[in-house]
C-alpha positions as CSV (number, residue, x, y, z in Angstrom):
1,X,123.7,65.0,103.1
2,X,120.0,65.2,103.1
3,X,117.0,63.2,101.8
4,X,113.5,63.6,101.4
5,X,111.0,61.0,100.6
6,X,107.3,62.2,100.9
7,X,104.7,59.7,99.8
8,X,101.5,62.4,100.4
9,X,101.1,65.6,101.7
10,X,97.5,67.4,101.9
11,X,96.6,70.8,103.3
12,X,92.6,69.9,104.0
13,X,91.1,68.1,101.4
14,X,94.0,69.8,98.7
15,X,96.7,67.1,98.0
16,X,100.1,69.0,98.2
17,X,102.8,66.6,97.8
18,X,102.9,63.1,96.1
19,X,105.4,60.7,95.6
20,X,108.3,63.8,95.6
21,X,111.5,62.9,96.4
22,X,114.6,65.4,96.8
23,X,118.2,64.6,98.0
24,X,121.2,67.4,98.6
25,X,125.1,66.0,98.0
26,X,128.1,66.8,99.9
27,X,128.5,70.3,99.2
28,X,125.8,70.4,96.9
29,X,124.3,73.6,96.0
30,X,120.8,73.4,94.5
31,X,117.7,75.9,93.6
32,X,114.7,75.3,94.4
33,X,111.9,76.4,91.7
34,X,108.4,76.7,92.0
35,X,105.2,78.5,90.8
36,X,103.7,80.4,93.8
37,X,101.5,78.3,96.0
38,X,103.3,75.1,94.5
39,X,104.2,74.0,98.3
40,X,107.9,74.8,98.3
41,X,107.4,76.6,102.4
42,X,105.6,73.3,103.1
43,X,108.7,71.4,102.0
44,X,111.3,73.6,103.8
45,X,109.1,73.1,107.1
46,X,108.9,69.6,106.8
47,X,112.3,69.3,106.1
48,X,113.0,71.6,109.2
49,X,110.7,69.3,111.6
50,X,108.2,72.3,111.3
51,X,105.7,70.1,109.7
52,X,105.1,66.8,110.7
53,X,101.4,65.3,109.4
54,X,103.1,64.0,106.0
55,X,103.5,60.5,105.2
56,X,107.1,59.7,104.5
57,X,110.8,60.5,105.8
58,X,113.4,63.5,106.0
59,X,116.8,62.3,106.8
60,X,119.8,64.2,107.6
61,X,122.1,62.2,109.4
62,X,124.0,63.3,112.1
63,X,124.1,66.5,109.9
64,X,123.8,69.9,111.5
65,X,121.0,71.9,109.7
66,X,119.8,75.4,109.8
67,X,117.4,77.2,108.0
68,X,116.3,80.9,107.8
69,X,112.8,81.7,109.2
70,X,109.9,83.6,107.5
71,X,108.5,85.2,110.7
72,X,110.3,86.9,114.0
73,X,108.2,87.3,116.2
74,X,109.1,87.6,120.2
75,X,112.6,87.9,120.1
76,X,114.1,89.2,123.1
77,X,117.6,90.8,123.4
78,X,120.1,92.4,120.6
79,X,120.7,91.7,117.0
80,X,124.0,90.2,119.0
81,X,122.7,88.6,121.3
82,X,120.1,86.9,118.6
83,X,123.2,86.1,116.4
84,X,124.8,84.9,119.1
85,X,122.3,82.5,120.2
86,X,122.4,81.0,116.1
87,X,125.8,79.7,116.8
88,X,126.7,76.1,117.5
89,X,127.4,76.1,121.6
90,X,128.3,79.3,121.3
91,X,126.1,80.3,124.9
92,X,127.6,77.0,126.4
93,X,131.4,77.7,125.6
94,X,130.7,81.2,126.9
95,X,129.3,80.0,129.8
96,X,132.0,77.6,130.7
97,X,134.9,80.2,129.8
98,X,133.3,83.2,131.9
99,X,132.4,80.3,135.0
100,X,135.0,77.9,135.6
101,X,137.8,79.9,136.3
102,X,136.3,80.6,139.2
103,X,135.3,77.6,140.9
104,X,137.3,74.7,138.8
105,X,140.1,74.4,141.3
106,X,142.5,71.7,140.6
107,X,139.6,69.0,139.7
108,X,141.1,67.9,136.1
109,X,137.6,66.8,134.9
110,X,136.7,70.8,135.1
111,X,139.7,71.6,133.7
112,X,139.6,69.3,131.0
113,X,136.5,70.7,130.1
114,X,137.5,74.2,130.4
115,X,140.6,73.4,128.1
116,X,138.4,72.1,125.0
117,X,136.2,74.4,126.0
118,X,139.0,76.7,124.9
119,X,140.2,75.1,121.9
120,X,136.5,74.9,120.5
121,X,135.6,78.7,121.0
122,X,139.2,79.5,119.4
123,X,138.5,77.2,116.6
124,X,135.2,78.3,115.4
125,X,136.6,81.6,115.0
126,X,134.2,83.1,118.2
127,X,136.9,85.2,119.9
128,X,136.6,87.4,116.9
129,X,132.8,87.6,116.6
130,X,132.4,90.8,117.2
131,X,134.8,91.9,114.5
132,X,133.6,89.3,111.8
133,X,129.9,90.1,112.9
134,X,131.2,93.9,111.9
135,X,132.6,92.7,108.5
136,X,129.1,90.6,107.5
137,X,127.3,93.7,107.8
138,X,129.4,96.0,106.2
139,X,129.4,93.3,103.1
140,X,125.5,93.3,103.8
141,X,125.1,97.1,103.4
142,X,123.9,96.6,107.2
143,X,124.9,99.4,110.0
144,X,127.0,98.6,112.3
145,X,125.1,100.0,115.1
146,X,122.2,97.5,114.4
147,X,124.2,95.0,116.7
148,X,123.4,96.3,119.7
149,X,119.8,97.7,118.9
150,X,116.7,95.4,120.2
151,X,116.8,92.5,117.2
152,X,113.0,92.8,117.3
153,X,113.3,96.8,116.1
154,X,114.7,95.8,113.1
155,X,113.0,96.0,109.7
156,X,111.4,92.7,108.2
157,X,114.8,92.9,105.8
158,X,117.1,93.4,108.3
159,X,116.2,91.1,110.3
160,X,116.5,88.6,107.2
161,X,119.7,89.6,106.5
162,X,121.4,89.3,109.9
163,X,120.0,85.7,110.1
164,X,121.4,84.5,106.9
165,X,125.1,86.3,108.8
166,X,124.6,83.8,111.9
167,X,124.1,80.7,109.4
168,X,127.5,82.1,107.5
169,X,129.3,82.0,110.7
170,X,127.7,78.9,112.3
171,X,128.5,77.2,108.8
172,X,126.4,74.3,109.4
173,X,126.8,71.3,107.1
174,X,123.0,71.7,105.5
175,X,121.6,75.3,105.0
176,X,118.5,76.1,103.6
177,X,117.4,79.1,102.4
178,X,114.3,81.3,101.6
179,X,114.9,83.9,98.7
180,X,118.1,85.2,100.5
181,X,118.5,88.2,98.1
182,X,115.1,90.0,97.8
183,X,116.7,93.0,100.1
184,X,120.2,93.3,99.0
185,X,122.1,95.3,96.8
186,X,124.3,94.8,94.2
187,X,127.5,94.8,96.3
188,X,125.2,92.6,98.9
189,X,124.2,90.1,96.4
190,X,127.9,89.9,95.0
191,X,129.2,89.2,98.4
192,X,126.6,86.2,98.7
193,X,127.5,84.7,95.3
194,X,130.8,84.9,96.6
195,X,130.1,82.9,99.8
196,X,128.0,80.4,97.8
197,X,129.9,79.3,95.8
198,X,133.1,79.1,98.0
199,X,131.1,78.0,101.1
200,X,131.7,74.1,101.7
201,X,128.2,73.6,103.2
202,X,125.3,72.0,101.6
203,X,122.9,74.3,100.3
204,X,119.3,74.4,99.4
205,X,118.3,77.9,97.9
206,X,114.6,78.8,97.1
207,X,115.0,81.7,94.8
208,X,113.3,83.1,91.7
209,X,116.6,85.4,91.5
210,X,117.7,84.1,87.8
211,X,121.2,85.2,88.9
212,X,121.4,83.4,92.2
213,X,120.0,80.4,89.8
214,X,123.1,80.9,86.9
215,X,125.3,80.0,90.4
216,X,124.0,76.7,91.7
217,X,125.3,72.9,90.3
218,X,121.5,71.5,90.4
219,X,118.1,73.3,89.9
220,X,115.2,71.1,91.2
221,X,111.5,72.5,90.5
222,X,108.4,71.6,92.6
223,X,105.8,70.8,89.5
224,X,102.1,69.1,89.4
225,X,103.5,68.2,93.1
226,X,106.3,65.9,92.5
227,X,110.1,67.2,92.1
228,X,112.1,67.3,88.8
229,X,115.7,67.5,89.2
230,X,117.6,69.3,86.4
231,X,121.3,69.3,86.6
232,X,123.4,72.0,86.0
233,X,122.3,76.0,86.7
234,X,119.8,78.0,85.1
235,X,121.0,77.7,81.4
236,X,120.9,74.3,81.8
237,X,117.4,74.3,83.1
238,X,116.2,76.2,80.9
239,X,117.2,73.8,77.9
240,X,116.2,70.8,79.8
241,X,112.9,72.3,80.7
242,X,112.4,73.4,76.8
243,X,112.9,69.8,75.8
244,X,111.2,67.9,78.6
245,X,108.1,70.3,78.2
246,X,107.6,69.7,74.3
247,X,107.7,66.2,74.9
248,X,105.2,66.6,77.8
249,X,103.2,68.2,75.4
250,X,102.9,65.8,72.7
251,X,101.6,62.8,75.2
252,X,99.0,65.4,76.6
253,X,98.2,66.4,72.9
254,X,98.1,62.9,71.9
255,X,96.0,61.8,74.8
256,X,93.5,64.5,74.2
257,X,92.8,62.9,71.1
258,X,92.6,59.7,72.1
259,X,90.2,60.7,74.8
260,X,87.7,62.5,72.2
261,X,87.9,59.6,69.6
262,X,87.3,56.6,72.5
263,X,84.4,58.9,73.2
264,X,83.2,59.0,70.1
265,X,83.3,55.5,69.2
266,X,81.5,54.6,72.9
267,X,78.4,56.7,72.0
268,X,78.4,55.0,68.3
269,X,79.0,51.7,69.7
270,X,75.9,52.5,72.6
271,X,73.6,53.7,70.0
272,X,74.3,50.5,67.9
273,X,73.8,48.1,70.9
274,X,70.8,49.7,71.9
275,X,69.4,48.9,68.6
276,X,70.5,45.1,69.4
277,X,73.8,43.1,69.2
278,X,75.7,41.9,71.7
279,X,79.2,42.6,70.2
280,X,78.6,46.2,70.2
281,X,77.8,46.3,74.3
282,X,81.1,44.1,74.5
283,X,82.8,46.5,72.3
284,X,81.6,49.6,74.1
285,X,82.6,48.3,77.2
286,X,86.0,47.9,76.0
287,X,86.0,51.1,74.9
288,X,85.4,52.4,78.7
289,X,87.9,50.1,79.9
290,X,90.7,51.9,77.8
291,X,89.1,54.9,78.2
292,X,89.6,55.1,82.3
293,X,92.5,53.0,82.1
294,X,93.9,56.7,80.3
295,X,91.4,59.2,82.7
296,X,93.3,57.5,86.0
297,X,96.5,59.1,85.0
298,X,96.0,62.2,82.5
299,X,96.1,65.1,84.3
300,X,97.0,68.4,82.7
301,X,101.2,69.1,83.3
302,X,101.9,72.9,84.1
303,X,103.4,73.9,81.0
304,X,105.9,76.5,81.1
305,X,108.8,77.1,78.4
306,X,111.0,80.6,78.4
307,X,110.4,83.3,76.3
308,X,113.5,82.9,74.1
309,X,113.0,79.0,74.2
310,X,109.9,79.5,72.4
311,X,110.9,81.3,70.3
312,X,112.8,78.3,68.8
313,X,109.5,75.9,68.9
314,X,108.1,74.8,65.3
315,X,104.5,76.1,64.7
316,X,102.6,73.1,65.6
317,X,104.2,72.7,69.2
318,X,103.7,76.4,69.4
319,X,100.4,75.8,68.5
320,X,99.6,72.9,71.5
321,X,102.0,75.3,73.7
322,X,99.6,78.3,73.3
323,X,96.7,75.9,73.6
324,X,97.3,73.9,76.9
325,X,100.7,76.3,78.6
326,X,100.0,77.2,82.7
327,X,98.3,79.9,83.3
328,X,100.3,83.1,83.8
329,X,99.1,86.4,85.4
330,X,97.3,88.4,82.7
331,X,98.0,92.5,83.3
332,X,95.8,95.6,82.8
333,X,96.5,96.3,78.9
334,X,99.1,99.5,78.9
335,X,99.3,99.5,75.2
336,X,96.7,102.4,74.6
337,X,99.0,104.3,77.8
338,X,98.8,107.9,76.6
339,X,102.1,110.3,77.4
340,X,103.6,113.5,76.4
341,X,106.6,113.8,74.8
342,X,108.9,115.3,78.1
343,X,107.2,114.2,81.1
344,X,109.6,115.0,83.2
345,X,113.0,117.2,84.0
346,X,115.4,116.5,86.5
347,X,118.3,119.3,86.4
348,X,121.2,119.9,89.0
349,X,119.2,118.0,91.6
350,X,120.6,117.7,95.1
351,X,118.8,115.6,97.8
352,X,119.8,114.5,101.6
353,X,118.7,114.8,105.4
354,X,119.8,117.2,108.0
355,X,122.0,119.0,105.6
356,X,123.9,115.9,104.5
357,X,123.9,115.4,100.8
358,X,123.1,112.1,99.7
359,X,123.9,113.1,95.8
360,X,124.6,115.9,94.3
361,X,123.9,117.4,90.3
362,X,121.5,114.8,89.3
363,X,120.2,115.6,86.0
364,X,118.4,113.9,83.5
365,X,115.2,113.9,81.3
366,X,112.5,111.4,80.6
367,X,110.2,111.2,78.1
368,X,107.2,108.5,76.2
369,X,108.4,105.6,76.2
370,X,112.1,105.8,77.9
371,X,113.3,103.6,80.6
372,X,115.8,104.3,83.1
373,X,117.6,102.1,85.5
374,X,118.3,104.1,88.8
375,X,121.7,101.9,90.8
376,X,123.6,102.3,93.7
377,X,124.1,101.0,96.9
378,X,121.3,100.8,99.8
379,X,121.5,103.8,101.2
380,X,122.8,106.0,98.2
381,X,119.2,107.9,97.3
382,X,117.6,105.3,95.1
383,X,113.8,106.0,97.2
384,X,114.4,109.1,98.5
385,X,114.8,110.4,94.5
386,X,111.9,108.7,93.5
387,X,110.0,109.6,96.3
388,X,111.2,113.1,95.3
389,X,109.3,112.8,92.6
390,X,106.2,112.0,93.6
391,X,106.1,114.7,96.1
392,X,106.8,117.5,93.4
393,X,104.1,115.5,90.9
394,X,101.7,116.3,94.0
395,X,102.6,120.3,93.7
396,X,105.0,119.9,97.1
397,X,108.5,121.3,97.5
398,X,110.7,117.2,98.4
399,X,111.3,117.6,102.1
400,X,115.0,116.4,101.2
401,X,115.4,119.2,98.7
402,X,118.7,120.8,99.0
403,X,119.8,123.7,96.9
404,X,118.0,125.2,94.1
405,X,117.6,121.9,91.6
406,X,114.9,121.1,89.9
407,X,111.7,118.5,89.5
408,X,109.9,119.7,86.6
409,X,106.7,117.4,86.2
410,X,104.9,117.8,82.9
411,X,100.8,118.4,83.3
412,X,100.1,115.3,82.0
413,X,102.0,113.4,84.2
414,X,100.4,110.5,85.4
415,X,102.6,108.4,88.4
416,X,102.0,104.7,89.4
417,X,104.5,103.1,92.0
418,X,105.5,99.8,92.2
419,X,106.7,99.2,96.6
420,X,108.1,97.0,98.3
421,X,105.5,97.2,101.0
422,X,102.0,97.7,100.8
423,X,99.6,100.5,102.6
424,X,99.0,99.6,105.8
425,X,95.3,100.3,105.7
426,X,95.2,97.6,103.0
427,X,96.7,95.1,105.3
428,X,93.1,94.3,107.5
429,X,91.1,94.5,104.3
430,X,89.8,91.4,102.9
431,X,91.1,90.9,99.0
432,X,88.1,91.7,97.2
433,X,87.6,95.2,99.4
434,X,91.4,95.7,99.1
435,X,90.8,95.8,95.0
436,X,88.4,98.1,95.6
437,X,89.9,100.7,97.9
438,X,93.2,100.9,94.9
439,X,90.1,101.5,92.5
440,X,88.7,104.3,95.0
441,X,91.9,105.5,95.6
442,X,93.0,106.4,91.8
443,X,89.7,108.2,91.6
444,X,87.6,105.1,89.9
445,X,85.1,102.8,90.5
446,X,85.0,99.2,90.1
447,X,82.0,96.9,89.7
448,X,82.2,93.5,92.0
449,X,82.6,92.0,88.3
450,X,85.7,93.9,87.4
451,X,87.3,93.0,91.1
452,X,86.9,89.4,90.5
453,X,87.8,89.4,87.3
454,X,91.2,91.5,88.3
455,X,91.8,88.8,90.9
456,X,91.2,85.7,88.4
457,X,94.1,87.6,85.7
458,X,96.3,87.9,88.4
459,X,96.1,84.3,89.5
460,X,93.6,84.5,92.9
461,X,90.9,82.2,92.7
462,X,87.7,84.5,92.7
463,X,85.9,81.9,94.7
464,X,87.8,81.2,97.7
465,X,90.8,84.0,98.1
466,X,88.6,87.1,98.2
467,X,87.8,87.0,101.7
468,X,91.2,86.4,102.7
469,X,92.8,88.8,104.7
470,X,95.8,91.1,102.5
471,X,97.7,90.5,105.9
472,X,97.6,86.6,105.8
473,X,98.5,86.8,101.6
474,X,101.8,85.2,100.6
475,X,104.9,87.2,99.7
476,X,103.7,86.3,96.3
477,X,100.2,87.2,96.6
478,X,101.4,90.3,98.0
479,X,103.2,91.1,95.0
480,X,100.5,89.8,92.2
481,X,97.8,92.5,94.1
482,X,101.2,95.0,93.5
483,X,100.7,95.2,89.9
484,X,96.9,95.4,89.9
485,X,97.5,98.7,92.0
486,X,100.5,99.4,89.9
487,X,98.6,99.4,86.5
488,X,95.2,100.6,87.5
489,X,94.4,104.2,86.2
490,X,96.3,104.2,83.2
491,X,99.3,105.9,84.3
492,X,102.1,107.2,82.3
493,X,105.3,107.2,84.1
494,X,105.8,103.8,86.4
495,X,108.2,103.8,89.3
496,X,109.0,100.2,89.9
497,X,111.4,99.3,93.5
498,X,112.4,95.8,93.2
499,X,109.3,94.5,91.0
500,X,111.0,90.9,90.6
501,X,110.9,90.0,94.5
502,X,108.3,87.2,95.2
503,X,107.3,86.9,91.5
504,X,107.9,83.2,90.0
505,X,109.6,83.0,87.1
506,X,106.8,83.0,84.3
507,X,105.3,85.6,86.2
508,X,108.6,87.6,86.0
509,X,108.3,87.0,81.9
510,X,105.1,88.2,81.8
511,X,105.6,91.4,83.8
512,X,108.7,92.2,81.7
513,X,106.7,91.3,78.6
514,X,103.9,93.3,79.3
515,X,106.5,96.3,80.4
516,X,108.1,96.0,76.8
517,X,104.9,97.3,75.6
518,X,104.3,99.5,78.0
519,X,104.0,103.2,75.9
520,X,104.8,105.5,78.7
521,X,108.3,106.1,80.7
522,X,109.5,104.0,83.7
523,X,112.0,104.2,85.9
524,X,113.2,101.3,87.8
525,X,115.2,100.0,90.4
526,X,116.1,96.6,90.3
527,X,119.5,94.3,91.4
528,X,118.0,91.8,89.2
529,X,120.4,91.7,85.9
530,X,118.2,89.6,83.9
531,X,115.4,92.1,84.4
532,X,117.6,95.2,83.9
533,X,119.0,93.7,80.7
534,X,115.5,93.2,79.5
535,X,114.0,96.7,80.3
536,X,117.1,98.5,78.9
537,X,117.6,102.4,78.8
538,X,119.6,104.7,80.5
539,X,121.5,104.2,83.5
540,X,121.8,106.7,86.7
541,X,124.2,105.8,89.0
542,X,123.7,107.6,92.8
């Protein structure tokens, strides 16, 4: 159905893409992997027509594709009307049933048209938009009453949402998707499983959402920018990327060697032919041949193997693993976290708006080094209880309190919060500044040393990303300058909402490996089941 042949793609003087190749079968569904800032948007907009200064092909056939966008910006008319406008001829069909009743007459060439006109809007299911829009966002977790709101007052999620509805109901043959689940519940996210695997389009997923991956037939990853196609779902990948990466190792490894010992045996050979001998300046120069005959191709591969994976490795690949493995996002050390033993009490706690529970008799308590997992459906409580919280840690009576429950907050309570969105006086700041202002924020002071060193352990580069605007980061970058503010201050009680969206998955290791040592409490919210089996602990459900 689609195929994708890109000889070189380069951003500046940065070569992005080279020699990657990537195809999509009939029906096909396949994730798309990739460490942030591999190029995985540049490949969905060249595949999209987006992008065109690459050298190579994108072909599709006669193939209807449609792909969800990143940005909204100057959208006129309803959530609807914007649906609407997504679906195959939908505005011509319209058109042509509302107009040529009243003008076609008896001239058979408008009637004929008016007649397929009429079988097409019936067979594509448009009679019933309305009603099957309703259904979509009830499945969604979206209100109703969002369809016939301005599409451009919706929220950045919403508006994500109800574009991944029209591509459901246009059910192109190729679909292509950007991290579809980051703002979905549990119900949501079931429903899209649901559709994916039953849906008879093809489908090209970019997700880091390991239970959207355990769903798909293929998983192909953008690495050292070329594709690798793994077949099978995540389970499988992971296996196949265990076994192709040891082996990856060894020729790097081996290579390595050969490189210092060729050097080695140039300088002898040089020292002896400058003494005299014509065999040793012939031997040297042999020596050179080989050695950047070896140089022209050895690069270092990004190394990556799961956490249980390498578990199962023998010393001496653990050993070159631990030695040459990518770089992952290094976190503020939370080991040394101090906490009391009952940080905080939650007892018969009601919350909701105008009178209107939301929940009712919430009770628990938390204490150093407990976890709990805080589920239910958008719109249950979730962040209005945590934000509870925080506003009785501050000394305030929650604005939603209703009744006479209780927050009790414990004097050494120390609360760091994990959002979805950042401050918005963050957003105009350049990175370095940004770093900063979280430092001056918590009460502390940072040196420009400790700023670029936060940004080098969280994977910025120190020399070129600290002027960049927090506004113009990636969704990923976004995320990565989450945890610095998360982890700054030495807090004791995190609050994380949804800490897995935008993180790649080694990053999303390291941040649950870092949060398994993590001596205080933390209470999460997550729809990611991987993550939530990994953090453990109780379970509220709202």
């Amino acid at each position: 159905m689609l195929r994708v042949d890109i000889a070189e793609k380069t951003i500046g003087p940065k070569l992005l893409l080279k020699d990657c190749r990537l195809w999509v079968g009939d029906a096909e569904k396949v994730g798309f992997l990739g460490r942030n800032g591999a190029g995985k948007t540049t490949l969905l907009n060249i595949i999209t027509g987006k992008d065109t200064d690459f050298n190579g092909t994108v072909t599709a056939g006669n193939s209807t594709l449609m792909a969800t966008s990143q940005e909204h910006h100057e959208i006129a008319g309803t959530t609807l009307e914007y649906i609407a406008g997504k679906l195959p001829d939908f505005a011509r069909l319209e058109t042509i049933l509302k107009t040529y009743p009243d003008h076609m007459g008896d001239d058979l060439k408008k009637i004929q048209t008016y007649t397929n006109a009429l079988e097409l809007f019936s067979e594509r299911g448009y009679y019933d938009i309305e009603n099957s829009l309703e259904r979509l966002f009830d499945a969604y977790q979206l209100n109703k009453n969002l369809l016939t709101r301005p599409f451009a007052s919706l929220s950045g999620g919403q508006k994500r949402l109800s574009e991944l509805i029209a591509i459901q109901l246009a059910n192109p043959q190729i679909i292509l998707l950007d991290e579809p689940t980051n703002h979905m519940d549990y119900v949501a996210k079931e429903a899209f499983l649901e559709w994916l695997s039953t849906t008879k389009s093809s489908v090209l997923v970019i997700s880091h959402d390991r239970d959207v991956l355990k769903n798909v037939d293929r998983i192909v990853e953008l690495k050292d920018r070329t594709i690798i196609s793994y077949p099978g779902n995540y389970d499988n990948y992971l296996a196949q990327n265990a076994v192709s990466t040891t082996n990856a190792l060894s020729e790097f490894d081996t290579n390595q060697k050969r490189i210092a010992n060729l050097k080695e045996q140039i300088a002898f050979a040089k020292a002896r032919a400058a003494k005299g001998g014509p065999r040793w300046v012939t031997m040297y120069q042999r020596y050179e041949r080989e050695l950047n005959a070896i140089l022209e191709d050895h690069q270092k591969p990004s190394f990556w193997i799961d956490r249980e994976s390498a578990k199962l490795l023998n010393p001496k690949v653990t050993e070159n693993y631990n030695k040459f493995k990518a770089k992952n996002i290094r976190l503020h050390d939370t080991r040394d976290t101090q906490a009391g033993n009952s940080l905080l009490i939650v007892d018969n706690l009601s919350l909701g708006y105008d009178g209107v529970p939301l929940f009712a008799g919430v009770s628990f308590r938390l204490g150093n080094g407990e976890r709990l997992h805080i589920v239910g459906r958008n719109g249950a409580g979730k962040t209005t209880l945590t934000k509870a919280i925080i506003e009785a840690w501050h000394g305030r009576r929650p604005r939603t309190l209703m009744g006479k429950g209780l927050i009790d907050c414990d004097r050494s309570l120390n609360i760091s919060v994990y959002e979805q969105e950042l401050d918005g006086e963050l957003l105009d700041m350049p990175l370095h500044q940004a770093i900063g202002a979280i430092y001056e924020s918590k009460g502390l002071h940072a040196s420009s040393e400790q700023i670029l060193r936060d940004m080098g352990n969280y994977l910025f580069n120190p020399a070129t990303d600290q002027e960049i605007l927090v506004r113009d980061l990636s969704g990923g970058q976004k995320a990565r300058l989450q945890l610095i503010r998360l982890l700054i201050g030495s807090p004791n009680l995190l609050i994380l909402d949804e800490p897995t969206n935008h993180l790649d998955l080694p990053s999303i290791e390291e941040l649950e490996n870092a949060l398994h040592d993590y001596a205080g409490a933390i209470i999460y919210i997550t729809h990611d089941s991987y993550f939530a089996k990994h953090m453990g602990g109780a379970q509220l459900a709202l």
